[in-house]
FIRO-325917 format. One record per residue: x, y, z of N, C-alpha, C in turn; chain; residue number from 1; residue in one letter. Coordinates in nm, 3 decimals. Layout:
BEGIN
ATOM  neast  nnorth  nup  caeast  canorth  caup  ceast  cnorth  cup  unit  pos  code
ATOM  X  Y  Z  X  Y  Z  X  Y  Z  A  NUM  A
...
//
This chain:
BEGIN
ATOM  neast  nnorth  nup  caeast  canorth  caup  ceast  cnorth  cup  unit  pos  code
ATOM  -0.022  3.360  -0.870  -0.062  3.220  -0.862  -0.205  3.207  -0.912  A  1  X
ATOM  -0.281  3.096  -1.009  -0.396  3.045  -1.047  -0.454  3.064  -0.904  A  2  X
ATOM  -0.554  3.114  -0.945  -0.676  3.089  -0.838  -0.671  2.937  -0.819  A  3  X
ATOM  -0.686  2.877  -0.938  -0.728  2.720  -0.915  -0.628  2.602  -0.841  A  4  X
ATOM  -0.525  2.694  -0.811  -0.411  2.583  -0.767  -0.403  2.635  -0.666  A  5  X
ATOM  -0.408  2.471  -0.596  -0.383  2.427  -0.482  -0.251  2.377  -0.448  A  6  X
ATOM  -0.216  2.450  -0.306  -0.067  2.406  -0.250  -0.139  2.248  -0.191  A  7  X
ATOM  0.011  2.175  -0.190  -0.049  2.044  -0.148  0.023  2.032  -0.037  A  8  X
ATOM  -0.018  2.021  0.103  0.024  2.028  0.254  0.047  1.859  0.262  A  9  X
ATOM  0.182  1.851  0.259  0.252  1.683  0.289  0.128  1.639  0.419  A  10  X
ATOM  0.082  1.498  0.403  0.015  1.437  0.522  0.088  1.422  0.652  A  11  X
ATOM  0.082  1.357  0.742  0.152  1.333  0.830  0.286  1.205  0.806  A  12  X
ATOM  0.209  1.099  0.734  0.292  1.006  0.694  0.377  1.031  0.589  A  13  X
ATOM  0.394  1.131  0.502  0.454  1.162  0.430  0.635  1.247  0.498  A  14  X
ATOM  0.553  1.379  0.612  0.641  1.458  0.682  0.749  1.308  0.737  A  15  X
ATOM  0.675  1.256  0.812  0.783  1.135  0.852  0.895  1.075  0.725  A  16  X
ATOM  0.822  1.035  0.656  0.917  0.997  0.558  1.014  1.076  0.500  A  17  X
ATOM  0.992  1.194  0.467  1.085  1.315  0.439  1.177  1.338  0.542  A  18  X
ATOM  1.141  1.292  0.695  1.232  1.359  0.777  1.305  1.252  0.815  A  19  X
ATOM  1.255  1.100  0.780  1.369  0.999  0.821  1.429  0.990  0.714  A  20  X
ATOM  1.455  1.046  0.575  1.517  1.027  0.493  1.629  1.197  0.451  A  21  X
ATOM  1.613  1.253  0.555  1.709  1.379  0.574  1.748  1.330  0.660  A  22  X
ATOM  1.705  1.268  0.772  1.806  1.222  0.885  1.891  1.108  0.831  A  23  X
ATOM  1.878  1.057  0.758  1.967  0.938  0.689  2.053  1.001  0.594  A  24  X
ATOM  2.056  1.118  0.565  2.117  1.149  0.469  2.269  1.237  0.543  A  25  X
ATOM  2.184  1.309  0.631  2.227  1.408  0.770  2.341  1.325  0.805  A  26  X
ATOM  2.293  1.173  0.881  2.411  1.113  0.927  2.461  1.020  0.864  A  27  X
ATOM  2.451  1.032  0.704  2.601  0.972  0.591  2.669  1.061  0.601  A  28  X
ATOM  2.642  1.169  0.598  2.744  1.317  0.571  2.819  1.302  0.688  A  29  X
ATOM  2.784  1.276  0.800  2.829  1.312  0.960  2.920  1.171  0.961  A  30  X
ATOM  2.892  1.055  0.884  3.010  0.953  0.944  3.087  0.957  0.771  A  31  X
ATOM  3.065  1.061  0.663  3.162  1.055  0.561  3.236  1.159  0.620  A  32  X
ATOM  3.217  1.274  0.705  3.333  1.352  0.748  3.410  1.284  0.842  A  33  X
ATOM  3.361  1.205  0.901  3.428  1.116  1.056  3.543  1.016  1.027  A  34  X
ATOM  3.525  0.956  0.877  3.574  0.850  0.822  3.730  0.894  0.781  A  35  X
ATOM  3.757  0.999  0.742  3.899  1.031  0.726  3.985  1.045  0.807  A  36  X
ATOM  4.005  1.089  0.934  4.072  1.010  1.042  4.110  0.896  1.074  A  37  X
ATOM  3.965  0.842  1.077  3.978  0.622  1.141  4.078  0.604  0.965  A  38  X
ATOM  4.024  0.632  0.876  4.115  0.595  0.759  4.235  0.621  0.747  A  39  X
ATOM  4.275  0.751  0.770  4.455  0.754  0.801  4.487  0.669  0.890  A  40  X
ATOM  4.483  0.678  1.022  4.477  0.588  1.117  4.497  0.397  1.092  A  41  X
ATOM  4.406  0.396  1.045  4.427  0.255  0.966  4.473  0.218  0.825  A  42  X
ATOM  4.551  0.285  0.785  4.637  0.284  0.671  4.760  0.327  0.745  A  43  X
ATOM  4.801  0.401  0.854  4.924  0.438  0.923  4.923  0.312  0.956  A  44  X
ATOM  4.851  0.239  1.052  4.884  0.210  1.176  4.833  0.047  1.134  A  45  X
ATOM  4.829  -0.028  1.051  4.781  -0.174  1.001  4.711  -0.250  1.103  A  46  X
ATOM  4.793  -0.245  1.240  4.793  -0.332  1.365  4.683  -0.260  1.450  A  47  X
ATOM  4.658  -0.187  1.421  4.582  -0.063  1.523  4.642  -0.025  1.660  A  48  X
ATOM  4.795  -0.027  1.672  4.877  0.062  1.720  4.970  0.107  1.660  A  49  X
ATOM  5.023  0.251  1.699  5.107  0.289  1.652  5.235  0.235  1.668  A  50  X
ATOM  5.334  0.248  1.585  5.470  0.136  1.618  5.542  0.294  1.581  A  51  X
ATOM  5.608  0.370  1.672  5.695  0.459  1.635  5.863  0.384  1.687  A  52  X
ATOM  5.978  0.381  1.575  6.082  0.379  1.603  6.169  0.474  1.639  A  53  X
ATOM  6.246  0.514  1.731  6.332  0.621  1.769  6.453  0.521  1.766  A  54  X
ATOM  6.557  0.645  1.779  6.708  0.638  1.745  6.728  0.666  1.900  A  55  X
ATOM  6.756  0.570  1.995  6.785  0.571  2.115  6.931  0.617  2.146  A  56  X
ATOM  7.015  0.652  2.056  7.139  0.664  2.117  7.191  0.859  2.088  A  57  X
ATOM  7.082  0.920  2.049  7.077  1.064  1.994  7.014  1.114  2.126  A  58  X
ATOM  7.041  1.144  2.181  7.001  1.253  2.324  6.937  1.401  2.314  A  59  X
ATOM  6.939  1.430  2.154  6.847  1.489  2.081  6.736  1.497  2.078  A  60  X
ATOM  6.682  1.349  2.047  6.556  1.293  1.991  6.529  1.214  2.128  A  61  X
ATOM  6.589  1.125  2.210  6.574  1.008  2.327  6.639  1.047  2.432  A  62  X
ATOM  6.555  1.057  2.543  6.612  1.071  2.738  6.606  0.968  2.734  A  63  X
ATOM  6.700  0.901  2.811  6.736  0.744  2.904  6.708  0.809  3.048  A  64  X
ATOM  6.594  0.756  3.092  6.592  0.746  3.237  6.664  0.660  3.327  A  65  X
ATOM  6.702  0.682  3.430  6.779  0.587  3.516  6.665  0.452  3.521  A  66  X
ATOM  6.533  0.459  3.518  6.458  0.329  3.552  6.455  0.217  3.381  A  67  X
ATOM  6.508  0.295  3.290  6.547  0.214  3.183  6.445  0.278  3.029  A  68  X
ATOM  6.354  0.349  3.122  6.229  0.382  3.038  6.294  0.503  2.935  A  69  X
ATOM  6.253  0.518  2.814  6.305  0.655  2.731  6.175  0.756  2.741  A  70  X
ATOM  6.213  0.881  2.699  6.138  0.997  2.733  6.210  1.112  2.553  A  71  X
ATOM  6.216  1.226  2.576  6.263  1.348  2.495  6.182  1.371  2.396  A  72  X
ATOM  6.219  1.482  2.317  6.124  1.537  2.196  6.038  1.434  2.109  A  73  X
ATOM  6.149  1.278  2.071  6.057  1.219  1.970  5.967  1.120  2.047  A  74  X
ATOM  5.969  1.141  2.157  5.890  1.039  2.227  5.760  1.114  2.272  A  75  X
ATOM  5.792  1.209  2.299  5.635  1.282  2.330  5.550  1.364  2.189  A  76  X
ATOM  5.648  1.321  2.056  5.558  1.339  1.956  5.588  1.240  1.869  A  77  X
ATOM  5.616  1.138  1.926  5.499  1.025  1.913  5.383  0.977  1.972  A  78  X
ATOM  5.384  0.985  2.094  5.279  0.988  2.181  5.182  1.081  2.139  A  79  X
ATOM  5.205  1.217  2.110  5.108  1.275  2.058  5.053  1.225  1.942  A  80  X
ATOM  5.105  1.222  1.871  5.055  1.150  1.707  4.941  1.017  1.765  A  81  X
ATOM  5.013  0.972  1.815  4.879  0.857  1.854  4.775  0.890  1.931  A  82  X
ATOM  4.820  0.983  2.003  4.652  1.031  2.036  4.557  1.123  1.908  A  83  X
ATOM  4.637  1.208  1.863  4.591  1.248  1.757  4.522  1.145  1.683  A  84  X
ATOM  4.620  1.039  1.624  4.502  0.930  1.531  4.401  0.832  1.622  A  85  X
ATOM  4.374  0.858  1.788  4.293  0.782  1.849  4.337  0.651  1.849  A  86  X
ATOM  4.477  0.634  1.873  4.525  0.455  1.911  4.629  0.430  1.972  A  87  X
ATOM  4.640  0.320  2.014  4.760  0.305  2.116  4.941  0.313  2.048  A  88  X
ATOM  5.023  0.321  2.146  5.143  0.370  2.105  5.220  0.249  2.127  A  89  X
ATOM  5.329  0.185  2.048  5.400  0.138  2.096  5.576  0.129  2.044  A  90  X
ATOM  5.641  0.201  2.164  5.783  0.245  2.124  5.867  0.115  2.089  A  91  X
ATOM  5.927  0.154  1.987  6.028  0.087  1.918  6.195  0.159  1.902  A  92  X
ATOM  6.228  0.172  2.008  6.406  0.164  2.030  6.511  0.114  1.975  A  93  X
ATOM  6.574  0.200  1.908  6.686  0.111  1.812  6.791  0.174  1.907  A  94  X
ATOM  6.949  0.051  1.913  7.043  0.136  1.988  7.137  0.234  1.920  A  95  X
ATOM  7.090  0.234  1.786  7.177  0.367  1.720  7.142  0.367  1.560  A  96  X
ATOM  7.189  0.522  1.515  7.114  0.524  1.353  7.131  0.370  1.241  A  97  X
ATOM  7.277  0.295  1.276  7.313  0.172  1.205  7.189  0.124  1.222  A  98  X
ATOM  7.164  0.060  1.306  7.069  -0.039  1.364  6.946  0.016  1.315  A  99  X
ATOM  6.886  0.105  1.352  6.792  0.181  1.303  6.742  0.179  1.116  A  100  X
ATOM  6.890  0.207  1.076  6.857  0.209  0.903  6.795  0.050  0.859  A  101  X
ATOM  6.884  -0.034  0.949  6.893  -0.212  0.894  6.725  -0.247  0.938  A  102  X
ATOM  6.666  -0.163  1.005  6.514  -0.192  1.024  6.450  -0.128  0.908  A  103  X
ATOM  6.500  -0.077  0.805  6.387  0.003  0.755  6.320  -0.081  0.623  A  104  X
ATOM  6.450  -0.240  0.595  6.422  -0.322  0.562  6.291  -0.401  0.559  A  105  X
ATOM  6.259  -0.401  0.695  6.135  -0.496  0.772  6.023  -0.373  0.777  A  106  X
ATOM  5.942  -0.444  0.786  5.807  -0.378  0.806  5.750  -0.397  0.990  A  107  X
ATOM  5.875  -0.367  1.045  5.862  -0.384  1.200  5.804  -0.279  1.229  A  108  X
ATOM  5.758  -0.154  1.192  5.732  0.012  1.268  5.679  0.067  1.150  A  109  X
ATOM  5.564  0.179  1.195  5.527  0.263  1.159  5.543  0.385  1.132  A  110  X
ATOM  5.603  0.457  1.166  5.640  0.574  1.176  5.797  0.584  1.249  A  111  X
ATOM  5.871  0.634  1.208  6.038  0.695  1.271  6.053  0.802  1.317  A  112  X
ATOM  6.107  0.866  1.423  6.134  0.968  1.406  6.307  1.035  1.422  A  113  X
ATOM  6.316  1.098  1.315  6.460  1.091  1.350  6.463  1.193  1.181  A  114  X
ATOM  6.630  1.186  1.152  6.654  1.293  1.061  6.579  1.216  0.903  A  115  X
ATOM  6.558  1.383  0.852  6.508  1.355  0.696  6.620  1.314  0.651  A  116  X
ATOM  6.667  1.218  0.599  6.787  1.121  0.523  6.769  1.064  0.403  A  117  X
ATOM  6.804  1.137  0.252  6.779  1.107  0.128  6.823  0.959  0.160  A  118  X
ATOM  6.912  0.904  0.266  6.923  0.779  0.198  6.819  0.685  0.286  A  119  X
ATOM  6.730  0.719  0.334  6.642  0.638  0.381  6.487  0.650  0.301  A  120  X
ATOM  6.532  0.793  0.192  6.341  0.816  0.109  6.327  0.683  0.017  A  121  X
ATOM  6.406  0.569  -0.019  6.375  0.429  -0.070  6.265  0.383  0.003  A  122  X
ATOM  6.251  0.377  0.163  6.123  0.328  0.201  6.064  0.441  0.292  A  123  X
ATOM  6.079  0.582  0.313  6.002  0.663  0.362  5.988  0.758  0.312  A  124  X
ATOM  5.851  0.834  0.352  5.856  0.945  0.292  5.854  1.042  0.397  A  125  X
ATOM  5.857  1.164  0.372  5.884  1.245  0.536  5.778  1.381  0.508  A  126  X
ATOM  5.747  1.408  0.666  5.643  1.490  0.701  5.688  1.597  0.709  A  127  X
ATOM  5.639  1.757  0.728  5.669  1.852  0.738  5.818  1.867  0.879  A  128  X
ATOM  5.902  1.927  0.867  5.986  1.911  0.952  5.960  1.940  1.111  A  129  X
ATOM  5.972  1.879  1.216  5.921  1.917  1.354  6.073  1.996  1.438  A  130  X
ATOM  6.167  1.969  1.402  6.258  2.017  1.467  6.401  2.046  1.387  A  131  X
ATOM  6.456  2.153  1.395  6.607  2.159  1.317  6.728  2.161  1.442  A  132  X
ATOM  6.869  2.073  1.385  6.917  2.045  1.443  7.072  2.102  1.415  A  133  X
ATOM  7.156  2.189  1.498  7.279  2.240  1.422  7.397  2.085  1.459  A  134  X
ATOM  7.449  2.097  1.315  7.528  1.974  1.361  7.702  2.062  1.365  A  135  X
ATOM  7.798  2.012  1.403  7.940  2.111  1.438  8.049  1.977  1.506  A  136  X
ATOM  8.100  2.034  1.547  8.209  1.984  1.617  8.292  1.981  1.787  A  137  X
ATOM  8.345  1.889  1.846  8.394  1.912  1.950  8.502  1.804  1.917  A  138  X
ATOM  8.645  1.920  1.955  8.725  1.844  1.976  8.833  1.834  2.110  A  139  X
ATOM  8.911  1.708  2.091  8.978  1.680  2.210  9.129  1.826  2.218  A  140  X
ATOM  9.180  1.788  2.382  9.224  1.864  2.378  9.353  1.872  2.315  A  141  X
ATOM  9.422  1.976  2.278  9.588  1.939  2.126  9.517  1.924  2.013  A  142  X
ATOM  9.408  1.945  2.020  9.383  1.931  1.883  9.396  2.013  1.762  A  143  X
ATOM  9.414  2.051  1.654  9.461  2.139  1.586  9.329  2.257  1.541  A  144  X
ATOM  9.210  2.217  1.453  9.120  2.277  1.472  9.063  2.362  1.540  A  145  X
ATOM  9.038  2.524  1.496  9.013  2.643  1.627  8.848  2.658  1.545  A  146  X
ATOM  8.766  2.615  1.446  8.629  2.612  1.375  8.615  2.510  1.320  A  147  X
ATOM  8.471  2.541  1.270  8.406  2.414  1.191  8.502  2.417  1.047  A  148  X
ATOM  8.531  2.541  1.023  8.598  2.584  0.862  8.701  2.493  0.910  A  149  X
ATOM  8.777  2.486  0.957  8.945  2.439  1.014  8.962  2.286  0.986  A  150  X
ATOM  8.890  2.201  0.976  8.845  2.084  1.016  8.899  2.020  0.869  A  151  X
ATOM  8.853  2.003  0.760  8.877  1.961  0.614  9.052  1.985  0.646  A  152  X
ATOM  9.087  1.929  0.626  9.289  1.922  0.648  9.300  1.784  0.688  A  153  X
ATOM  9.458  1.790  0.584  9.514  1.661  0.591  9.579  1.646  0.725  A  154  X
ATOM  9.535  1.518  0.765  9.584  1.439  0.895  9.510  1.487  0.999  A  155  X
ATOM  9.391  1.560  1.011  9.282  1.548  1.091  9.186  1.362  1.101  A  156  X
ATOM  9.134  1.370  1.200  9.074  1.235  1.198  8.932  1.295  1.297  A  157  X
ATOM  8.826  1.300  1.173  8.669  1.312  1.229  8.631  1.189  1.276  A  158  X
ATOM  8.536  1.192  1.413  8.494  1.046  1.404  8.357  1.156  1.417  A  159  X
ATOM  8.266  1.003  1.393  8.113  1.073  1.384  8.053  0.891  1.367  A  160  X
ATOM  7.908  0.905  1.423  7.804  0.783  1.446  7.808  0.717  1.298  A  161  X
ATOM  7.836  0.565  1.304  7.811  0.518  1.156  7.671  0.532  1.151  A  162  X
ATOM  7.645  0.564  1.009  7.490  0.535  0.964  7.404  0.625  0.970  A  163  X
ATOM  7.482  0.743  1.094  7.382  0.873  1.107  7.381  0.960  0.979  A  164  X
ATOM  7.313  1.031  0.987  7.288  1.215  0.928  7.371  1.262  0.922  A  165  X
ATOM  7.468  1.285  1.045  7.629  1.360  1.005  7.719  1.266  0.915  A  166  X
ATOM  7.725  1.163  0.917  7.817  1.041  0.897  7.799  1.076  0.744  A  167  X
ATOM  7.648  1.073  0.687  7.629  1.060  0.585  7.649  1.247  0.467  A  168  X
ATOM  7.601  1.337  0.570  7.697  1.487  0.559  7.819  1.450  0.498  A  169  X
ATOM  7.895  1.445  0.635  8.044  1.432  0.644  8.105  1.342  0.531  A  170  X
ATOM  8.068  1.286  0.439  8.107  1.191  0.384  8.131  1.227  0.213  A  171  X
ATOM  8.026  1.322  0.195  8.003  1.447  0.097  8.047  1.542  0.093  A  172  X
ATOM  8.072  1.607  0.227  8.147  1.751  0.216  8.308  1.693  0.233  A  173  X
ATOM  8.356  1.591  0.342  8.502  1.628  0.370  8.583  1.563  0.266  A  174  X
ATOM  8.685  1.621  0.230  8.794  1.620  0.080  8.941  1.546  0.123  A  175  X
ATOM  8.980  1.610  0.278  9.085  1.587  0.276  9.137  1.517  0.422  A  176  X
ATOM  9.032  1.549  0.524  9.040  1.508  0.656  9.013  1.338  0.611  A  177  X
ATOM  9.047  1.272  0.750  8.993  1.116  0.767  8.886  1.137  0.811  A  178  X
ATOM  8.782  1.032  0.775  8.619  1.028  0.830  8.646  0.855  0.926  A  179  X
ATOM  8.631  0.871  1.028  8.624  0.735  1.186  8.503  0.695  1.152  A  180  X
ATOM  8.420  0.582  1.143  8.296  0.555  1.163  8.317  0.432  1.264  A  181  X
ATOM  8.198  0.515  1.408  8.232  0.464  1.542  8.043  0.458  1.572  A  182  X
ATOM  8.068  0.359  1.683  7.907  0.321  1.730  7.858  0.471  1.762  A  183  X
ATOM  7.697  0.487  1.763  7.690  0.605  1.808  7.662  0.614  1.954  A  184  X
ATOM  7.670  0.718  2.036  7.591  0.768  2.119  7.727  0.832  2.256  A  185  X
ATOM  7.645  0.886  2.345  7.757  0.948  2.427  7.890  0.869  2.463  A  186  X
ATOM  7.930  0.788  2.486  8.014  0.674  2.575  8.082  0.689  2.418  A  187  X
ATOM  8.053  0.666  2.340  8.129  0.610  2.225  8.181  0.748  2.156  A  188  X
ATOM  8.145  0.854  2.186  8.171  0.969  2.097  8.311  1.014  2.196  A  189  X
ATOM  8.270  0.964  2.319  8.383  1.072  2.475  8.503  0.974  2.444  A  190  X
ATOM  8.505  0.849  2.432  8.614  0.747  2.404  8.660  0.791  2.268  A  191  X
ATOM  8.648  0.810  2.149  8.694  0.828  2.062  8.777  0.936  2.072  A  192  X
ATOM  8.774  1.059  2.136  8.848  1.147  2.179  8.967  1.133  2.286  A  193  X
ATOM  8.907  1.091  2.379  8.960  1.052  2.515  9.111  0.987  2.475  A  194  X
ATOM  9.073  0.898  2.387  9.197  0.805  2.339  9.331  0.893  2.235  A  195  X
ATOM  9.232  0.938  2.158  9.282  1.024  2.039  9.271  0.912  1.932  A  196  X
ATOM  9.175  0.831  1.888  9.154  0.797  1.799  9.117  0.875  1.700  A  197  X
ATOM  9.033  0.985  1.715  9.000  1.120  1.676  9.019  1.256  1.677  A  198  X
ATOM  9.065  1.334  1.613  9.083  1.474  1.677  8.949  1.563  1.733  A  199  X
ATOM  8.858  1.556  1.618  8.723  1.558  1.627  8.586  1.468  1.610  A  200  X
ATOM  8.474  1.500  1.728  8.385  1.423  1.654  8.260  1.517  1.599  A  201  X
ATOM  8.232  1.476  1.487  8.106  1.586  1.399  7.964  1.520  1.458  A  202  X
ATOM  7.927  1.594  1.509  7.781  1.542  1.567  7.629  1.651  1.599  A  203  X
ATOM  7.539  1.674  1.640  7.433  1.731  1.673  7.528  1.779  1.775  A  204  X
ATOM  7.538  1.991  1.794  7.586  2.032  1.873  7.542  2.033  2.015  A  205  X
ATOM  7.395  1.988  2.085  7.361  1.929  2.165  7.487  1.827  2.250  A  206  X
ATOM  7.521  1.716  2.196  7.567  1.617  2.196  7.722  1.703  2.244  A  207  X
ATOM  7.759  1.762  2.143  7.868  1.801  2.146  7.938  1.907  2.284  A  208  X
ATOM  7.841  1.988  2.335  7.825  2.056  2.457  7.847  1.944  2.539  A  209  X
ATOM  7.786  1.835  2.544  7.819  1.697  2.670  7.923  1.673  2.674  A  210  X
ATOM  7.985  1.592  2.559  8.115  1.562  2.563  8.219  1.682  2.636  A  211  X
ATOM  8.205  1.802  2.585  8.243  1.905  2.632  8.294  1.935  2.760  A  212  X
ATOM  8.128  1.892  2.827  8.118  1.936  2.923  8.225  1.830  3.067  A  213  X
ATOM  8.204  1.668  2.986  8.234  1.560  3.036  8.374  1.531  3.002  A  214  X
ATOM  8.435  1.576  2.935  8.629  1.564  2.891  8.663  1.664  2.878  A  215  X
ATOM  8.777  1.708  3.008  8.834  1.820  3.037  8.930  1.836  2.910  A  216  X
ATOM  8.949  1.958  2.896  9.026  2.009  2.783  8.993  2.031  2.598  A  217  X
ATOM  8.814  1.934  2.613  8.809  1.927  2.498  8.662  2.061  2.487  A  218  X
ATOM  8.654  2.100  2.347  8.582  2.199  2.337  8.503  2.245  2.202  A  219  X
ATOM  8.415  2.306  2.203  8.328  2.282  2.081  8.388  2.367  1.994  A  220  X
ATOM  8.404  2.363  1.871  8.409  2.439  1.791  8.302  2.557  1.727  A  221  X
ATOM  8.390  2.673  1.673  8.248  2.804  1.666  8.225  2.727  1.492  A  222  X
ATOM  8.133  2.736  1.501  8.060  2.725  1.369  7.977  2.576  1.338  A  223  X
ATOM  7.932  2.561  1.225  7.861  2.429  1.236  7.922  2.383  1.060  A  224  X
ATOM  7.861  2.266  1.061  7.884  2.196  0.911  7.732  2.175  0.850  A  225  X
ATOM  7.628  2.175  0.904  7.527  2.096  0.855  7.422  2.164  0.942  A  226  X
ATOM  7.261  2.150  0.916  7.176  2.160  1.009  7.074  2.030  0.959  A  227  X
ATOM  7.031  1.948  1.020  6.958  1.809  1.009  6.831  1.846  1.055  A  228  X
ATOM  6.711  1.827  0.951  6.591  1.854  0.990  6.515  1.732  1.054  A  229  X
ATOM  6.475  1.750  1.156  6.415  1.624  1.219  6.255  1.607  1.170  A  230  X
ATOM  6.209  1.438  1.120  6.069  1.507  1.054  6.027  1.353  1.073  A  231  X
ATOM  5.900  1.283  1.097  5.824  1.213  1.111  5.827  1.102  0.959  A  232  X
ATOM  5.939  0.992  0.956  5.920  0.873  0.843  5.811  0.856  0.816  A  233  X
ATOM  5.746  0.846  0.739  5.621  0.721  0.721  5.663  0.669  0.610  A  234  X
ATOM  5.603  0.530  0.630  5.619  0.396  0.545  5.591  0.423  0.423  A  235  X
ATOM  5.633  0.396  0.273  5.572  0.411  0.192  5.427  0.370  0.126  A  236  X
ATOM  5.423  0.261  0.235  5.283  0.202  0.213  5.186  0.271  0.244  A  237  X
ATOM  5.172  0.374  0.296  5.108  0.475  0.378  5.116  0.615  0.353  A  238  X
ATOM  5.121  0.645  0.261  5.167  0.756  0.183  5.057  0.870  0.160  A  239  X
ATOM  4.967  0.797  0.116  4.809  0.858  0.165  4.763  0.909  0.271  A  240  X
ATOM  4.836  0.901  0.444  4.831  0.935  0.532  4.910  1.048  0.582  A  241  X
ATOM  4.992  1.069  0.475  5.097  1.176  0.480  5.058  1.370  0.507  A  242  X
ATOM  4.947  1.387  0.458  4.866  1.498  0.511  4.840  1.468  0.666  A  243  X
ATOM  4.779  1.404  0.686  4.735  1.407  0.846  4.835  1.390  0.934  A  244  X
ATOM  4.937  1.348  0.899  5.079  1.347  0.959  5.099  1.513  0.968  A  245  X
ATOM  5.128  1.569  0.857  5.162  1.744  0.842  5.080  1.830  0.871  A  246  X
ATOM  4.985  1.794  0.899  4.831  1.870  1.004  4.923  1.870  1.089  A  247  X
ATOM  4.931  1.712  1.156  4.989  1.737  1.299  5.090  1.797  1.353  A  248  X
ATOM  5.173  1.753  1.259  5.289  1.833  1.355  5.326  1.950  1.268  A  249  X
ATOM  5.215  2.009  1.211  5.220  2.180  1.202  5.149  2.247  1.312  A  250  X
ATOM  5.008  2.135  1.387  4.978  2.171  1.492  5.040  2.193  1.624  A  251  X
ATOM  5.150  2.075  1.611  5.236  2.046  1.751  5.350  2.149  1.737  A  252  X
ATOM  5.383  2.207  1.632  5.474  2.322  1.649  5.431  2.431  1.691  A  253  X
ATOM  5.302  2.490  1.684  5.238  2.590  1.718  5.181  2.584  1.839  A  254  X
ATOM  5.123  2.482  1.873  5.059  2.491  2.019  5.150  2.467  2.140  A  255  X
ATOM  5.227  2.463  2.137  5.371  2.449  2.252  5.439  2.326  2.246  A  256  X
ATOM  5.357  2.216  2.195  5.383  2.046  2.238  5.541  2.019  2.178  A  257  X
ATOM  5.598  2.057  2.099  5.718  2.037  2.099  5.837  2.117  2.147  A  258  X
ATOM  5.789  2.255  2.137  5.872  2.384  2.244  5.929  2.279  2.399  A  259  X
ATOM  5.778  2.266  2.425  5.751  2.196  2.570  5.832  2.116  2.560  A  260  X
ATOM  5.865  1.999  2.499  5.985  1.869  2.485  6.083  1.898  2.506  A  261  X
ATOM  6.150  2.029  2.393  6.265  2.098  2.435  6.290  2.142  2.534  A  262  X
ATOM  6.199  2.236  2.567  6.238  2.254  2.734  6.285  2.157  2.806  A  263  X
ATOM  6.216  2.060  2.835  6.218  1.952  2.910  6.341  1.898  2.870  A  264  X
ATOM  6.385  1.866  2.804  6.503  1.800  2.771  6.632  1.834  2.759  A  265  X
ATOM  6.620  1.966  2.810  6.717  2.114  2.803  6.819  2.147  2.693  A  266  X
ATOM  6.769  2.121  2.563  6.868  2.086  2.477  6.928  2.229  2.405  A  267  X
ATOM  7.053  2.201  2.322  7.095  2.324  2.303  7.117  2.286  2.106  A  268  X
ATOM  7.108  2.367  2.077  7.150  2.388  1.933  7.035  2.312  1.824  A  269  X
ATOM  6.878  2.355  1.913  6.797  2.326  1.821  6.717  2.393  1.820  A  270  X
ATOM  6.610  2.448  1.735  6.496  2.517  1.735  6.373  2.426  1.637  A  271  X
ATOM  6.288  2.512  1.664  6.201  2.483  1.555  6.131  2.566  1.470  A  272  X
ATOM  6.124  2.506  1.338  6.143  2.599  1.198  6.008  2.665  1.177  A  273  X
//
């Protein structure tokens, strides 16, 4: 260094200015990292609650409590998701996949949860998968069918939920059997048998263990037709939010929060992927 040069020691009024203008800079950085959350959040969620729709008649995805209230896997990750984006929740109950699709029309809900369904990606797009579901058979008793293979034959009669995931399966794979399209949910799957309107009904093997369990003589079949990945709709308008959706519930698969659902809901013929 020159002998002749001098370091120049900032004044006092200067240090201030340098340090309120790192602190201003400090906390743009601190509310530009903060801002991508509240922004998914409010591009999910328009209303500033969450509007999750469930498929109330899948015992899969929805518990019916005796006090009227719903509970199961997609209800406590929805609930999670909204705490995740920091806003309130509010459930939206359809009484079965029909009903459910004819909403996807309206811009009533935010988020769905229920099966990935090419015929619903027109207005959603879908998140990493949270749950897989084996779909199969139970049939009544006399019925001819001893597997899932057995089933495709003339003068069999499948019934299965209009509008669902299997319905829409079943509709692609079977060649030669009859396909029933009946309301969905327990009551309507045990009557279709009960009567013999059906020989079989193709459904989430969950489901199918009930009936089972609830109409003497009838019984599940070994094998399955399908496995239905269960995965978080979002709106297409919201598409941009679609990462922070697959954060989450890559988080909620790993940290127990959906294991935990299952448990709780004691379900059979699902895991997660």
């Amino acid at each position: 260094m020159n002998s002749t040069t001098k370091l120049h020691m900032p004044t006092r009024r200067e240090a201030v200015v340098n340090l309120t203008i790192g602190s201003l800079a400090l906390n743009g950085i601190c509310r530009e990292s903060s801002a991508q959350p509240a922004s998914a959040a409010t591009t999910l969620c328009p209303t500033g609650t969450l509007r999750a729709a469930l498929i109330a008649s899948n015992p899969v995805l929805v518990t019916r409590h005796v006090d009227g209230s719903v509970g199961g896997v997609s209800v406590a990750v929805a609930r999670a998701l909204a705490g995740h984006l920091g806003v309130p929740i509010e459930l939206k109950p359809y009484d079965n996949p029909a009903r459910y699709n004819e909403s996807l029309n309206a811009d009533d809900w935010d988020v769905g949860l229920a099966a990935r369904d090419p015929g619903r990606a027109e207005h959603l797009v879908f998140s990493a998968t949270f749950m897989e579901v084996d779909n199969g058979y139970v049939a009544r008793l006399g019925a001819a069918p001893t597997s899932a293979d057995d089933v495709d034959r003339p003068g069999t009669k499948i019934a299965v939920a209009q509008g669902s995931a299997p319905h829409a399966v079943l509709r692609r794979l079977i060649k030669n059997a009859e396909i029933i399209a009946v309301p969905g949910g327990f009551d309507a799957a045990r009557d279709a048998l009960a009567s013999g309107k059906a020989d079989v009904y193709g459904e989430n093997l969950h489901l199918a263990h009930r009936i089972a369990d609830a109409l003497p003589g009838s019984r599940v079949l070994m094998g399955r037709f399908n496995v239905v990945q269960m995965a978080i709709g979002v709106r297409k308008r919201a598409t941009s939010a679609l990462p922070t959706v697959d954060e989450f519930v890559k988080r909620s698969r790993s940290d127990g929060t959906i294991q935990k659902a299952i448990a709780q809901a004691g379900l059979r013929g699902v895991r997660i992927p």
